[in-house]
ROTORVO-512241 format. One record per residue (C-alpha): residue number from 1; x negated, y, z; residue in three letters. Coordinates in steps of 0.1 Angstrom, whole numbers, padded with zeros to 4 digits. Each point is the difference from the previous one (the first is absolute). Example, Ala and Ser with C-alpha at 12.3 -4.5 7.8 and 13.67 -1.06 7.14 Angstrom:
// ROTORVO-512241
<r><resi>1</resi><u>-0123</u><v>-0045</v><w>0078</w><resn>ala</resn></r>
<r><resi>2</resi><u>-0014</u><v>0034</v><w>-0007</w><resn>ser</resn></r>
// end
This chain:
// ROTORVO-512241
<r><resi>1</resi><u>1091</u><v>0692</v><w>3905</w><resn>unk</resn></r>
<r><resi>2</resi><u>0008</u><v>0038</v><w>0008</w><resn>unk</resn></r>
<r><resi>3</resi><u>-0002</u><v>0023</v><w>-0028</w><resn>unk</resn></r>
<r><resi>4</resi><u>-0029</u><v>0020</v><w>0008</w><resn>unk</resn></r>
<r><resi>5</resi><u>-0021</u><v>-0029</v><w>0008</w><resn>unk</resn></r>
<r><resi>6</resi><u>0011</u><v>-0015</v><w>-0040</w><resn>unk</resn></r>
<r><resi>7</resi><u>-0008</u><v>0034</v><w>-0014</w><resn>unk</resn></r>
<r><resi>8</resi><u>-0034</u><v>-0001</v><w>0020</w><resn>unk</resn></r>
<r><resi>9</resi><u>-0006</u><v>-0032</v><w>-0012</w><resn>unk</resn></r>
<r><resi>10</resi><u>0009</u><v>0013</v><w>-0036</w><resn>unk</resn></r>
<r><resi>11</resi><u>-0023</u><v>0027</v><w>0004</w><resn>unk</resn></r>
<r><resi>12</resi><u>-0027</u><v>-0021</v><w>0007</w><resn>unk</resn></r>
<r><resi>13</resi><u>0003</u><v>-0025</v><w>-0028</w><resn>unk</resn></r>
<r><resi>14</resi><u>0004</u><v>0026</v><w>-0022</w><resn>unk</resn></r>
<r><resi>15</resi><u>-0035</u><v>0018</v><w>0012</w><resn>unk</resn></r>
<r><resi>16</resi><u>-0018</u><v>-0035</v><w>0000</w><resn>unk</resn></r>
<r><resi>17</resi><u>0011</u><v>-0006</v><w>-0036</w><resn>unk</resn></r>
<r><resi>18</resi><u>-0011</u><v>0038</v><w>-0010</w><resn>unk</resn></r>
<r><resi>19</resi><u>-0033</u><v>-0008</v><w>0018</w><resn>unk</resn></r>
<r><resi>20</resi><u>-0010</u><v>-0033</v><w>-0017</w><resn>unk</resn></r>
<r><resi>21</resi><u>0011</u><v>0009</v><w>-0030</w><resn>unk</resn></r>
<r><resi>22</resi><u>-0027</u><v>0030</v><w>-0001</w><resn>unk</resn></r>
<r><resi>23</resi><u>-0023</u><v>-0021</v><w>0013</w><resn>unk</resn></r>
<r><resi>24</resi><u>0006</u><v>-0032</v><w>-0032</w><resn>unk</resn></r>
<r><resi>25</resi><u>-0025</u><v>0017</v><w>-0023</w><resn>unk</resn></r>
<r><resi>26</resi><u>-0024</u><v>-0022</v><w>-0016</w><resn>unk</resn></r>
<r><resi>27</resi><u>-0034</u><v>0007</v><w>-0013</w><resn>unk</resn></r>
<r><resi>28</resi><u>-0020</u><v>-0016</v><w>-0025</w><resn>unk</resn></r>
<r><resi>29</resi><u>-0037</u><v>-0002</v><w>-0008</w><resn>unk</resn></r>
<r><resi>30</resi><u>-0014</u><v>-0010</v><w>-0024</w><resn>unk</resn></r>
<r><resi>31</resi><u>-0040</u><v>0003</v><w>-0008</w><resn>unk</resn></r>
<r><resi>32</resi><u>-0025</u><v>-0008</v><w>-0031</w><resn>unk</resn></r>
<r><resi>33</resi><u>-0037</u><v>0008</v><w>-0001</w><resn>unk</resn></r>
<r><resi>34</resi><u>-0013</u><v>0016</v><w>-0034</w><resn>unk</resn></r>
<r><resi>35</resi><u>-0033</u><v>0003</v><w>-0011</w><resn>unk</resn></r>
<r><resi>36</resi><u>-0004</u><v>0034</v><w>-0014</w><resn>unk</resn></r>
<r><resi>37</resi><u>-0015</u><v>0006</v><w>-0031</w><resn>unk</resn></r>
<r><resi>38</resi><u>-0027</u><v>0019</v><w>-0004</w><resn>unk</resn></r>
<r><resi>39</resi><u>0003</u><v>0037</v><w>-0010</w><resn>unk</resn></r>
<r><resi>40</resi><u>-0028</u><v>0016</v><w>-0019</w><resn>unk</resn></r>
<r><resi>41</resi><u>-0004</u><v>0033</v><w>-0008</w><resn>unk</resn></r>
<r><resi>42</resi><u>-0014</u><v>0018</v><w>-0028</w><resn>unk</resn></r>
<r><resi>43</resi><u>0002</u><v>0025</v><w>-0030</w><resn>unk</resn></r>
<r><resi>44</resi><u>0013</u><v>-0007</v><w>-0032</w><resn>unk</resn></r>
<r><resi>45</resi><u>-0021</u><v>0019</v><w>-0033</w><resn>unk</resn></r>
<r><resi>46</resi><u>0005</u><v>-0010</v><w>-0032</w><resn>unk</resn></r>
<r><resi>47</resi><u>-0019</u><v>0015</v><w>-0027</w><resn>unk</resn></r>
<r><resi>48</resi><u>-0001</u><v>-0001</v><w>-0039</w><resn>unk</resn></r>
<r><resi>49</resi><u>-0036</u><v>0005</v><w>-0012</w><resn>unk</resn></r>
<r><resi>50</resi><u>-0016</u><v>0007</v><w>0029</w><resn>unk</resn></r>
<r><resi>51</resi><u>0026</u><v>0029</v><w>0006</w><resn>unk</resn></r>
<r><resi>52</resi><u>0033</u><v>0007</v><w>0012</w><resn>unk</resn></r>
<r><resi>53</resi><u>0011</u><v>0021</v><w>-0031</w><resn>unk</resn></r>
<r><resi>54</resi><u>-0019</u><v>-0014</v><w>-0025</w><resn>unk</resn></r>
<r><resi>55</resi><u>-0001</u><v>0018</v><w>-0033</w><resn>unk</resn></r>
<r><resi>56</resi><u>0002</u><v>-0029</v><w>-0021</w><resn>unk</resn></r>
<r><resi>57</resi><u>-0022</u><v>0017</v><w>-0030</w><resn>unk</resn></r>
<r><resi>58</resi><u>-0012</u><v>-0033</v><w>-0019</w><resn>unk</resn></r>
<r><resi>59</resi><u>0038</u><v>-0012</v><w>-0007</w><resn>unk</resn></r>
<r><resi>60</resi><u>0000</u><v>0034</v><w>-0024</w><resn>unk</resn></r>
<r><resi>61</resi><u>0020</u><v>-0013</v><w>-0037</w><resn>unk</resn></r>
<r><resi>62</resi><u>-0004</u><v>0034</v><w>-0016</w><resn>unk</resn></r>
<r><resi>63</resi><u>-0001</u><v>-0008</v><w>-0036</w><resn>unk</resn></r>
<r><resi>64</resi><u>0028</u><v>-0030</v><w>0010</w><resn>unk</resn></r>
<r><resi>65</resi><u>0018</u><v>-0011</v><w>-0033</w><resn>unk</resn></r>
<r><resi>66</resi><u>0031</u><v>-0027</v><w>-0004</w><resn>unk</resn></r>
<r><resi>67</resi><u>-0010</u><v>-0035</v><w>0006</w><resn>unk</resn></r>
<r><resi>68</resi><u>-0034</u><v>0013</v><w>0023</w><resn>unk</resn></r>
<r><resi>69</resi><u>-0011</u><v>0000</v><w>0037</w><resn>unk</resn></r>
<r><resi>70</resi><u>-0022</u><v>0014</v><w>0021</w><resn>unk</resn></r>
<r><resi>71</resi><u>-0013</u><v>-0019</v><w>0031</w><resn>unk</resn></r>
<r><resi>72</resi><u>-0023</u><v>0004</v><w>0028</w><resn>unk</resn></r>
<r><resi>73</resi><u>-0006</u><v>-0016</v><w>0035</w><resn>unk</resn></r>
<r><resi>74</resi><u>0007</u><v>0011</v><w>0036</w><resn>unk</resn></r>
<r><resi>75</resi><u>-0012</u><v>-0011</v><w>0030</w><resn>unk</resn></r>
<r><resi>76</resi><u>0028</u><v>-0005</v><w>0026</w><resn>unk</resn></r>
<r><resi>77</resi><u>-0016</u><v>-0001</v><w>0038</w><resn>unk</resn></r>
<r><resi>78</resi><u>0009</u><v>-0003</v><w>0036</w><resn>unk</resn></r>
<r><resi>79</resi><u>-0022</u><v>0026</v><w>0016</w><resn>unk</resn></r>
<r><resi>80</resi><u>0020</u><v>-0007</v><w>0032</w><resn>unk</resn></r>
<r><resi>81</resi><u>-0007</u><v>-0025</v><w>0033</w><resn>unk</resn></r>
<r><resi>82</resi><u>0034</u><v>-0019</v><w>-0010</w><resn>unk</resn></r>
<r><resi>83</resi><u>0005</u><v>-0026</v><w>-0021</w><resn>unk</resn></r>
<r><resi>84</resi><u>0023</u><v>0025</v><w>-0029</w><resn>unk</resn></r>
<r><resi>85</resi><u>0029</u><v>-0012</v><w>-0025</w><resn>unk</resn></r>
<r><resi>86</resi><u>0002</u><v>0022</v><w>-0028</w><resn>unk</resn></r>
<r><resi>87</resi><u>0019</u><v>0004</v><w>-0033</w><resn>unk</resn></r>
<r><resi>88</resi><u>0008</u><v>0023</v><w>-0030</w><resn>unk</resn></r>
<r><resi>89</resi><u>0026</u><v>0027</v><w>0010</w><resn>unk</resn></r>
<r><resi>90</resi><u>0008</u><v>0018</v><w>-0029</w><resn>unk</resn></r>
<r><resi>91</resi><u>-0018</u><v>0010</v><w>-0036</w><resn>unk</resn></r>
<r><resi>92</resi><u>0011</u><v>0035</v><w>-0005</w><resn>unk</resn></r>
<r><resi>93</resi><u>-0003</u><v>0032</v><w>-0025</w><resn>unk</resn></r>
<r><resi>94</resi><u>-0013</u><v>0024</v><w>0023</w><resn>unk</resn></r>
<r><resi>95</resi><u>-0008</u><v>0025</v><w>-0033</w><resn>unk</resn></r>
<r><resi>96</resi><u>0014</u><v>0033</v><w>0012</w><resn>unk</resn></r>
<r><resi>97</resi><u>0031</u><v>0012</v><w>-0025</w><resn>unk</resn></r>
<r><resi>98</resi><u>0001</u><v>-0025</v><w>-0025</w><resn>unk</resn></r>
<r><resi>99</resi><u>0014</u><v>0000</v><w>-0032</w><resn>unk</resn></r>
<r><resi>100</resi><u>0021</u><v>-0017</v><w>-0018</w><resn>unk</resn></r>
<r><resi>101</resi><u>-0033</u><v>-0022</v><w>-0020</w><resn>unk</resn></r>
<r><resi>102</resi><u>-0017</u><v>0000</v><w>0032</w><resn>unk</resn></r>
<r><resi>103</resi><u>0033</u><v>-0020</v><w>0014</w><resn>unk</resn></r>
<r><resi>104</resi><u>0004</u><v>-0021</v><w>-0031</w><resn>unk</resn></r>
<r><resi>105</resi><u>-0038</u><v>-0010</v><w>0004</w><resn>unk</resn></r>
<r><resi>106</resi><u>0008</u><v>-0007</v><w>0037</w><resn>unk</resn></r>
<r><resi>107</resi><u>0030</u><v>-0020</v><w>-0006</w><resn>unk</resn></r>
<r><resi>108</resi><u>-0016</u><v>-0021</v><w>-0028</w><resn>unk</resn></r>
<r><resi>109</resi><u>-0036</u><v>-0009</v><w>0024</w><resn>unk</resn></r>
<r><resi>110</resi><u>-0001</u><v>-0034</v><w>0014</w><resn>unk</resn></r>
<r><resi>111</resi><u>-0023</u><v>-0006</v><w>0033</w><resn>unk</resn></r>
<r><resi>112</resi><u>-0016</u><v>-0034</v><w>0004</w><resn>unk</resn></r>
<r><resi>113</resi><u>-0020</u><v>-0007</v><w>0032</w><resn>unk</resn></r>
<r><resi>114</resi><u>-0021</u><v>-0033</v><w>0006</w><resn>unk</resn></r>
<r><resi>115</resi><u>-0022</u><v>-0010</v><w>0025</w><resn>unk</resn></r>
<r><resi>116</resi><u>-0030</u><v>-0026</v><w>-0002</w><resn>unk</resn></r>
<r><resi>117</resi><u>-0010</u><v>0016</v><w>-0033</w><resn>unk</resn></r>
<r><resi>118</resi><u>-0040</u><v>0006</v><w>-0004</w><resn>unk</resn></r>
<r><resi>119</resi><u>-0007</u><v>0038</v><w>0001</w><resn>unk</resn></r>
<r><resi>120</resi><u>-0022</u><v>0004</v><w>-0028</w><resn>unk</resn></r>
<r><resi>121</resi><u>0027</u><v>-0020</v><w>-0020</w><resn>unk</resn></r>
<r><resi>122</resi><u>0024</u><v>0024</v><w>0011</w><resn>unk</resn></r>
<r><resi>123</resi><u>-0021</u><v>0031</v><w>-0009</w><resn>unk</resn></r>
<r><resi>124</resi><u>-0010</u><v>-0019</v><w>-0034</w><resn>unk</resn></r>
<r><resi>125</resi><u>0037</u><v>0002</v><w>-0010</w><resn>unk</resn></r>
<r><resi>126</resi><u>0004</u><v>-0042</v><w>0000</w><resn>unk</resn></r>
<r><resi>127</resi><u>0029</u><v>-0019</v><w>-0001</w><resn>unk</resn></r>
<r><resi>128</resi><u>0020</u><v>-0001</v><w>0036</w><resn>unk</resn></r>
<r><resi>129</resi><u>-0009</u><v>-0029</v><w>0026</w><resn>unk</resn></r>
<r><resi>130</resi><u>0003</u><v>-0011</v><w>0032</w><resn>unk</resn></r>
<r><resi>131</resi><u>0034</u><v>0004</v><w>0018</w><resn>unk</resn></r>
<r><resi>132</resi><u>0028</u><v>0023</v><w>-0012</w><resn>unk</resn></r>
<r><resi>133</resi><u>0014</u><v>0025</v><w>0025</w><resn>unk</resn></r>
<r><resi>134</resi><u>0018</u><v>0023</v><w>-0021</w><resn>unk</resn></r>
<r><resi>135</resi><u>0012</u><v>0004</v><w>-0032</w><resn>unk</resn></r>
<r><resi>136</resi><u>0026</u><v>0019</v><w>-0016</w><resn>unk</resn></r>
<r><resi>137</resi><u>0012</u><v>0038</v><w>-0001</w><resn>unk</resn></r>
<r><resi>138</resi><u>-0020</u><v>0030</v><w>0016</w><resn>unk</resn></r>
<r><resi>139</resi><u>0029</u><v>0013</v><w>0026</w><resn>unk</resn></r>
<r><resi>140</resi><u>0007</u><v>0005</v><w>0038</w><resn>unk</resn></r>
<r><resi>141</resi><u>0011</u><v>-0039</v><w>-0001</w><resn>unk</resn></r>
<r><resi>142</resi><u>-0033</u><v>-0018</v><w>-0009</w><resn>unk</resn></r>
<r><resi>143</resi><u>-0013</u><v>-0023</v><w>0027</w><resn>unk</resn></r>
<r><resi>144</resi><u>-0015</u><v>-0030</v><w>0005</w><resn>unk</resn></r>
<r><resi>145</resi><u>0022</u><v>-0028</v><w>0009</w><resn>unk</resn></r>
<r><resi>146</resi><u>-0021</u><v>-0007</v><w>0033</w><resn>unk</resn></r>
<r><resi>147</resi><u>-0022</u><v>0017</v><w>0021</w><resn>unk</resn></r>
<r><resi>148</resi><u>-0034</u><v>-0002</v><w>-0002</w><resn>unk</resn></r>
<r><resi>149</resi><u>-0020</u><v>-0007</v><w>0032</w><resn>unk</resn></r>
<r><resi>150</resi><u>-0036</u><v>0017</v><w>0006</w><resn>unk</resn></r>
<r><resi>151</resi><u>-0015</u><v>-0015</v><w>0029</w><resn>unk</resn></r>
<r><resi>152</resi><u>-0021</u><v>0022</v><w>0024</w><resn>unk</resn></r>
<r><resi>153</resi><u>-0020</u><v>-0026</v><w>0018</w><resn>unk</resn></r>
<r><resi>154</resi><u>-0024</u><v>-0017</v><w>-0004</w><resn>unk</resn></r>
<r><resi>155</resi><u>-0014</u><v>0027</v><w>-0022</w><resn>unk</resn></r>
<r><resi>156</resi><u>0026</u><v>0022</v><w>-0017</w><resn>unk</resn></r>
<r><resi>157</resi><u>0016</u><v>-0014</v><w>-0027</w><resn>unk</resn></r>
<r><resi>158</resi><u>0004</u><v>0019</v><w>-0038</w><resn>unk</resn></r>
<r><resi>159</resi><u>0014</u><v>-0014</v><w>-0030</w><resn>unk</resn></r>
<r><resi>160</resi><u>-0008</u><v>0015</v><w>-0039</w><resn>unk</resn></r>
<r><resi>161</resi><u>0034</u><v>0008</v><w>-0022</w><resn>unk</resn></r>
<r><resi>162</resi><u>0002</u><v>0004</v><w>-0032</w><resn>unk</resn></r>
<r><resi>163</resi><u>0023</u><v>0025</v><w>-0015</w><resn>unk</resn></r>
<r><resi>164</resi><u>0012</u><v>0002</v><w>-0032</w><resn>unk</resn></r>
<r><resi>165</resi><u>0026</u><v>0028</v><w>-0015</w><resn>unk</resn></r>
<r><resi>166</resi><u>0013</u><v>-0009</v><w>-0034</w><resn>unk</resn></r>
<r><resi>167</resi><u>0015</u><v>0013</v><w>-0033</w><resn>unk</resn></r>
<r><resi>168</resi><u>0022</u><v>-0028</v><w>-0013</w><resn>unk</resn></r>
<r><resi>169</resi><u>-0001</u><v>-0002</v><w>-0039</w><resn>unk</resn></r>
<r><resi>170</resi><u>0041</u><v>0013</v><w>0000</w><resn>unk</resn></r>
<r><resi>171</resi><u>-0002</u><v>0029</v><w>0013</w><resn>unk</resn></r>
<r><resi>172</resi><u>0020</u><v>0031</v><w>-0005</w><resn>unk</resn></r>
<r><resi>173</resi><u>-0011</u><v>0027</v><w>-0023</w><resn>unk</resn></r>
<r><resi>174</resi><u>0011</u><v>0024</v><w>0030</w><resn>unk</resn></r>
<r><resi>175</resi><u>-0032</u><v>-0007</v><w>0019</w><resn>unk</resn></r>
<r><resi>176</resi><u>-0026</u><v>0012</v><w>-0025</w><resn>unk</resn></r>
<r><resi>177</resi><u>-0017</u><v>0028</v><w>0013</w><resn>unk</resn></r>
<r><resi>178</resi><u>0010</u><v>-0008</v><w>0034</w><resn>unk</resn></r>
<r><resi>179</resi><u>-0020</u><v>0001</v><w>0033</w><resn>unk</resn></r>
<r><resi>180</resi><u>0003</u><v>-0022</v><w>0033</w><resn>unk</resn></r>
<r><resi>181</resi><u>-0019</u><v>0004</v><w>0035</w><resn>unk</resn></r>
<r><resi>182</resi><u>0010</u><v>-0033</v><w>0011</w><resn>unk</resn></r>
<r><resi>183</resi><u>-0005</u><v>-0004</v><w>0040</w><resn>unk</resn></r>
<r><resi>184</resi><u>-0002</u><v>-0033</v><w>0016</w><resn>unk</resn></r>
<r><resi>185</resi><u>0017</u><v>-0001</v><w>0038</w><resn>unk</resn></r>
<r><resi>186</resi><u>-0012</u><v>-0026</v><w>0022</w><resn>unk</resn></r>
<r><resi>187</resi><u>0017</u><v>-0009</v><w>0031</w><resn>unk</resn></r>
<r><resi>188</resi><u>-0018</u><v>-0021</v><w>0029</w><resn>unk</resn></r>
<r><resi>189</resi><u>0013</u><v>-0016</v><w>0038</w><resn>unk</resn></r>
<r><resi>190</resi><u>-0017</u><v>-0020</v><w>0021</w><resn>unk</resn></r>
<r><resi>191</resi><u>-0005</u><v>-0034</v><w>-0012</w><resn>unk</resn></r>
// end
């Protein structure tokens, strides 16, 4: 075979090779069908005693002594149109410039929160009952160990808590004379 005829030939083999090697590329496909689910809208409220900041009055322990509580109860709602998941977020000193009593009286407080307890028990200053959602220090730290859900249909649900802020018997001379303005932070997501 002449030369020019064996590089033609070349040539071509070459360019058929480049062509059907661009032209290899697979595709896959691959398909599923998914049901959706449904997406609801809606707002999320969450009030504490019928407000948003609720000035939590009745839970006053003026007069508190070692080894003596006050307590009161607080009605927790979902004024929202979604189910709501809420917990404690926080029992903090919000008294403006404290001093060194006022911190010792804050550091020596202990919060207990229940739910399921009777309201007029509560007020009445009986024993705790129902189920325990908190209890230990006063502090940025204290929540409840789950989330409590409020739902909003069929009727919008609320649930009573009773609140209790302590003395114990031990505690340090340093808080005599001291003053607290405990506030309560509640957090809430959709449920």
């Amino acid at each position: 075979m002449p030369k020019p005829l064996k590089f033609t030939v070349f040539a071509l083999v070459l360019l058929m090779l480049g062509i059907s090697a661009q032209s290899t590329a697979a595709s896959w496909r691959a398909e599923s069908i998914v049901d959706p689910p449904a997406l609801k809208t809606g707002s999320l409220s969450l009030l504490a005693g019928g407000s948003v900041d609720y000035p939590f009055a009745t839970l006053s322990g003026s007069g508190l002594v070692p080894g003596s509580f006050t307590q009161a109860p607080l009605v927790i709602s979902n004024a929202g149109s979604v189910d709501l998941a809420y917990r404690l977020n926080g029992a903090v000193n919000t008294l403006p410039s404290p001093s060194a009593s006022d911190q010792a009286l804050f550091g020596s407080l202990q919060l207990s929160v229940y739910s399921g307890m009777d309201s007029a028990a509560c007020e009445a200053d009986q024993a705790l009952a129902g189920v325990q959602l908190y209890r230990g220090a006063v502090g940025a730290n204290a929540s409840f160990a789950t989330a409590r859900v409020l739902r909003a249909e069929p009727a919008a649900a609320s649930e009573t808590l009773c609140v209790r802020l302590s003395l114990p018997a031990g505690a340090t001379q340093g808080a005599a004379g001291g003053k607290a303005a405990v506030t309560l932070t509640f957090a809430g997501q959709q449920g």
